[in-house]
N, CA, C and O atoms as a GROMACS GRO file, in nm:
protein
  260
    1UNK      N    1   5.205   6.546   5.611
    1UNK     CA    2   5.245   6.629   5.723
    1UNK      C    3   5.125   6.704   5.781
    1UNK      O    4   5.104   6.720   5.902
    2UNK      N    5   5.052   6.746   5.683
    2UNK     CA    6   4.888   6.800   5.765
    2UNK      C    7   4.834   6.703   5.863
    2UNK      O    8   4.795   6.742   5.973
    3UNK      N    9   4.830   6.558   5.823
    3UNK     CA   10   4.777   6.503   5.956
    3UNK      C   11   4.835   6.503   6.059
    3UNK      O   12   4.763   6.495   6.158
    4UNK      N   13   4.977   6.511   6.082
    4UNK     CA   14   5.038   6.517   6.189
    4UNK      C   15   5.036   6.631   6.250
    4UNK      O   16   5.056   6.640   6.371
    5UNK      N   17   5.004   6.754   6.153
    5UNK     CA   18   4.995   6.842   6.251
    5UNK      C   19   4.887   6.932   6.263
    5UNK      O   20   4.877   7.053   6.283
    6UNK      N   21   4.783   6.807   6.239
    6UNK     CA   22   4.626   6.812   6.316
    6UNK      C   23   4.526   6.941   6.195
    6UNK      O   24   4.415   6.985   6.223
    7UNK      N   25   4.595   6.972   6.082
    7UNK     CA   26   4.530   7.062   6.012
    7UNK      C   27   4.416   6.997   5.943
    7UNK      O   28   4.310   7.056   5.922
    8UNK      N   29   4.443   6.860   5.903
    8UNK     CA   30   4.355   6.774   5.838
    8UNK      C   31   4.317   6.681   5.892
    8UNK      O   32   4.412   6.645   5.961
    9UNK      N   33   4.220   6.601   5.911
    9UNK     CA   34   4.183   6.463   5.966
    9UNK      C   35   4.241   6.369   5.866
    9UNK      O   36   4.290   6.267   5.915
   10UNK      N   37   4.246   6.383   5.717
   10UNK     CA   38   4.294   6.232   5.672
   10UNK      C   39   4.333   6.275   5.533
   10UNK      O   40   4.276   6.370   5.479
   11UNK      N   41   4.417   6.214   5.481
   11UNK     CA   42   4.506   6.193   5.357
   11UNK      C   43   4.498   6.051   5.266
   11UNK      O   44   4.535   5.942   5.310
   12UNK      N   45   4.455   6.066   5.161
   12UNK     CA   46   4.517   5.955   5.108
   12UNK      C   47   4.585   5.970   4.940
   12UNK      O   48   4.557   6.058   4.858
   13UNK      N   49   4.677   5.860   4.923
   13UNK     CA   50   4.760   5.879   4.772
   13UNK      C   51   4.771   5.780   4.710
   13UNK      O   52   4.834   5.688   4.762
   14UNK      N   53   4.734   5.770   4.622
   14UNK     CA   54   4.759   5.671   4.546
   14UNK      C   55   4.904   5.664   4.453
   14UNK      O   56   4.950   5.761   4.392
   15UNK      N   57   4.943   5.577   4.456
   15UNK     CA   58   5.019   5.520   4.330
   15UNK      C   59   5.166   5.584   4.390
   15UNK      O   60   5.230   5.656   4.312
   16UNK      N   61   5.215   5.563   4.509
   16UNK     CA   62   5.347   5.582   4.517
   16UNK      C   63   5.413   5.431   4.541
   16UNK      O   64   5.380   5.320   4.498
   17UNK      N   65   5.543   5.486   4.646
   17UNK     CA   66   5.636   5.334   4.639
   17UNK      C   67   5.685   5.371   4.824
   17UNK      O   68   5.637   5.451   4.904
   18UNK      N   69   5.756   5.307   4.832
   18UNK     CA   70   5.761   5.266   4.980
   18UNK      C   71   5.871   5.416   5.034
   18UNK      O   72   5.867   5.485   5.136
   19UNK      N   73   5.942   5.420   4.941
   19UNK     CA   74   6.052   5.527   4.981
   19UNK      C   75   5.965   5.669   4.924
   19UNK      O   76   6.042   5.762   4.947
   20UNK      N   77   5.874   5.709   4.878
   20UNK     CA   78   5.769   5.811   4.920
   20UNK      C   79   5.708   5.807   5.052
   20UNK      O   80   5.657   5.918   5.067
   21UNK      N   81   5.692   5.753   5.130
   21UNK     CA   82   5.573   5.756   5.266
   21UNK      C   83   5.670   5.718   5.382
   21UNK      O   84   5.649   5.757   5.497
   22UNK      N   85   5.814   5.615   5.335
   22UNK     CA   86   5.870   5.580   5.442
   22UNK      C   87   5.934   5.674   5.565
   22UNK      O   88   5.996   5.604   5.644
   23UNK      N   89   5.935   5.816   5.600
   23UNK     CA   90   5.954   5.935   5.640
   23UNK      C   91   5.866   5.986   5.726
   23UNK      O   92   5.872   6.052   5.830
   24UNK      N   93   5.762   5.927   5.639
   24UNK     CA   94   5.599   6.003   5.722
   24UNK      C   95   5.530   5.942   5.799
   24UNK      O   96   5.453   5.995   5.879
   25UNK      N   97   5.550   5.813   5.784
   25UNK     CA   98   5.507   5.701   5.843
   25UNK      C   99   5.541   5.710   6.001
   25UNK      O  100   5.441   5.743   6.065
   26UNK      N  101   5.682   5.683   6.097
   26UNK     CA  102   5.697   5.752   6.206
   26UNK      C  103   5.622   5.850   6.240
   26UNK      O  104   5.527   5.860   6.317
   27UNK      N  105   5.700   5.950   6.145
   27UNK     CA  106   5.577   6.112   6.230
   27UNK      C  107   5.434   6.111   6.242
   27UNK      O  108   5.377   6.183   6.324
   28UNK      N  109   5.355   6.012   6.141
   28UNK     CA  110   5.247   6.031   6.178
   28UNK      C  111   5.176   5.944   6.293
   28UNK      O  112   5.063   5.947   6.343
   29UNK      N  113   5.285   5.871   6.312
   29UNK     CA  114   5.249   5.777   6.385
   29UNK      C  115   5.261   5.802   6.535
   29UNK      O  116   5.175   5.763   6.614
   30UNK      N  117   5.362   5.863   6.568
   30UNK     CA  118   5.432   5.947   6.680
   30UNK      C  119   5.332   6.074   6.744
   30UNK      O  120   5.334   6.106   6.863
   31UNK      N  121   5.251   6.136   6.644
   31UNK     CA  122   5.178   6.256   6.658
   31UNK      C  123   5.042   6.179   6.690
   31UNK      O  124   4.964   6.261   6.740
   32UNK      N  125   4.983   6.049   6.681
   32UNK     CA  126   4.926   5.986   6.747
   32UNK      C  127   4.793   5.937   6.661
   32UNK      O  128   4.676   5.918   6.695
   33UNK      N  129   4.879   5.922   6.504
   33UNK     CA  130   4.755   5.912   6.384
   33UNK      C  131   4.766   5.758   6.334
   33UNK      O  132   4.856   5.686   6.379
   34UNK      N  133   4.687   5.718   6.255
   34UNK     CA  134   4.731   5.600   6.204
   34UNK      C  135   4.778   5.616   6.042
   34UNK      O  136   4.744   5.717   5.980
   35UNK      N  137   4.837   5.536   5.994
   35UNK     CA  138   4.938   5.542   5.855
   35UNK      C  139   4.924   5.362   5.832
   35UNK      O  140   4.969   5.270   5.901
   36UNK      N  141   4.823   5.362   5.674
   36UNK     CA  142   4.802   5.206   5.638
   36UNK      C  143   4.794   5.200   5.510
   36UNK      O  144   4.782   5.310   5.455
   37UNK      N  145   4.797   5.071   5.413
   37UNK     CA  146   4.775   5.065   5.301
   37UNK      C  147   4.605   5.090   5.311
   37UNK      O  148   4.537   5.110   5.412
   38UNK      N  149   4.567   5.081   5.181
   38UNK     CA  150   4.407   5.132   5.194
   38UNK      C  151   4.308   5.013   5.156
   38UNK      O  152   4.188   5.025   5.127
   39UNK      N  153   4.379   4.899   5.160
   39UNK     CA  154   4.326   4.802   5.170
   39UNK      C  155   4.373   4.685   5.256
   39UNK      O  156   4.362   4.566   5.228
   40UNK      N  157   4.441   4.751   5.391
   40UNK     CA  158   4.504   4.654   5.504
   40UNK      C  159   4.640   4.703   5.556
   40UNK      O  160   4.657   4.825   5.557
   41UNK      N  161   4.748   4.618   5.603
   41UNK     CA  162   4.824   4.612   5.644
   41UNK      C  163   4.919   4.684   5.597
   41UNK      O  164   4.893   4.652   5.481
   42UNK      N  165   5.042   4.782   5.580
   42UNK     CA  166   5.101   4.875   5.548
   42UNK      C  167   5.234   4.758   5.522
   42UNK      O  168   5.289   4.701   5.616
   43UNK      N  169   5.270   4.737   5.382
   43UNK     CA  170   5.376   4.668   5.349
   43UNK      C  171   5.525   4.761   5.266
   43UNK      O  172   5.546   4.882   5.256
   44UNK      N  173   5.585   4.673   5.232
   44UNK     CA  174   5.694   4.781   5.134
   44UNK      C  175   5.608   4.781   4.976
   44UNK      O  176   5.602   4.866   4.887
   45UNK      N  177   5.535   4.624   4.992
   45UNK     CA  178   5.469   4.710   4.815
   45UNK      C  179   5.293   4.771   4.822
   45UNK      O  180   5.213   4.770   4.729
   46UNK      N  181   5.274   4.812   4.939
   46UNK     CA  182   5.191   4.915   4.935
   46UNK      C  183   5.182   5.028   4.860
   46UNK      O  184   5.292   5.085   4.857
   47UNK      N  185   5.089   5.091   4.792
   47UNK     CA  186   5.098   5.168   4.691
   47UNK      C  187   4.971   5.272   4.715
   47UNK      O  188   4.964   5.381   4.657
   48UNK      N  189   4.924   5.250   4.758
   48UNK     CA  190   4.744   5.345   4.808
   48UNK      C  191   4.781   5.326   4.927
   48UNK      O  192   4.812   5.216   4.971
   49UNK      N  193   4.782   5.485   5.024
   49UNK     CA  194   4.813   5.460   5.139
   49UNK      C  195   4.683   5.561   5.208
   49UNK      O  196   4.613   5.633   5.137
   50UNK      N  197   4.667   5.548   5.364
   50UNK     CA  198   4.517   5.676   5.423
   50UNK      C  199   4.623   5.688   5.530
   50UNK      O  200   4.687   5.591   5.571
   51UNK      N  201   4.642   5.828   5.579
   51UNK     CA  202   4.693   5.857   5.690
   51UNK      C  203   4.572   5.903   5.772
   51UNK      O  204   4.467   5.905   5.709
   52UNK      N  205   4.566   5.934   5.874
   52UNK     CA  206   4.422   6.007   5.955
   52UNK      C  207   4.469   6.008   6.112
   52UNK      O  208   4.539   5.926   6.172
   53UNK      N  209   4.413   6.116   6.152
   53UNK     CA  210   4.392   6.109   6.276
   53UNK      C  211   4.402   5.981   6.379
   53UNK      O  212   4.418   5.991   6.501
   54UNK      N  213   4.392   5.894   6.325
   54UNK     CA  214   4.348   5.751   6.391
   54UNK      C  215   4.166   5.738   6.478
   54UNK      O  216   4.102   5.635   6.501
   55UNK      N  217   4.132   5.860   6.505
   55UNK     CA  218   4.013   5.825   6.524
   55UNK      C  219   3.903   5.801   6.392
   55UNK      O  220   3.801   5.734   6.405
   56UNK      N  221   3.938   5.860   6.279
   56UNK     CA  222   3.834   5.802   6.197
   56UNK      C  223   3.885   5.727   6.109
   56UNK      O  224   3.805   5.712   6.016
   57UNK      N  225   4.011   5.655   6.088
   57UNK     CA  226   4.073   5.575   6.015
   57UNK      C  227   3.936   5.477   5.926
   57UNK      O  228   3.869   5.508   5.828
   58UNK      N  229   3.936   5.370   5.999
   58UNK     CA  230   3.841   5.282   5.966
   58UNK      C  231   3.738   5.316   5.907
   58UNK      O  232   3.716   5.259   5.800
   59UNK      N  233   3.653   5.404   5.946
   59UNK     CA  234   3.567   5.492   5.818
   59UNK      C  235   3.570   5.518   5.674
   59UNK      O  236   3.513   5.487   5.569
   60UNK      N  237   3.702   5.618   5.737
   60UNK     CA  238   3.777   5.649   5.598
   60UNK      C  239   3.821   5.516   5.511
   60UNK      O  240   3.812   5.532   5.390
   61UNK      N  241   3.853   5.426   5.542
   61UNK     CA  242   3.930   5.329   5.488
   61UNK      C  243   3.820   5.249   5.441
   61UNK      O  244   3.847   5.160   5.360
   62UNK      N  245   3.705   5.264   5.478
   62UNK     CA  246   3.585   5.180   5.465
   62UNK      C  247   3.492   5.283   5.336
   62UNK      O  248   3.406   5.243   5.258
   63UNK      N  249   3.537   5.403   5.351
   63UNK     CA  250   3.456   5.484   5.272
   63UNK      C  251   3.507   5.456   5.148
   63UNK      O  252   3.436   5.423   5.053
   64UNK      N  253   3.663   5.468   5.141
   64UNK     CA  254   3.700   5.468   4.989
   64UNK      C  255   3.722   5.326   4.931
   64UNK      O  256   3.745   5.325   4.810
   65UNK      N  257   3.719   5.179   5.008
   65UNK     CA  258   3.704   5.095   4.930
   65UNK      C  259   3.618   5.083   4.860
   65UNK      O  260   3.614   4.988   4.782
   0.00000   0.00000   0.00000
């Protein structure tokens, strides 16, 4: 919820399940951020997820692989 409401640039968690993030996923997406697995495409067995701003996504996502 911090990224969506611009307190943080980026989030990430490891080791949840799809019905943890499935909630946040909209809002962050809506507030104009991006929401992905942290190694690609955002599935139901995604488990490491980066939320961010969407402007430094790819960074971030590039930093922590």
């Amino acid at each position: 919820m911090y990224v969506a409401e611009g307190i943080i640039d980026a989030a990430s968690e490891p080791d949840l399940k799809i019905y943890d993030i499935a909630a946040l996923v909209p809002i962050v997406r809506e507030a104009g951020g991006t929401f992905s697995a942290l190694d690609g495409e955002l599935t139901d067995s995604s488990s490491v997820v980066l939320a961010s701003n969407g402007l430094i996504h790819e960074q971030m996502r590039s930093a922590l692989n």
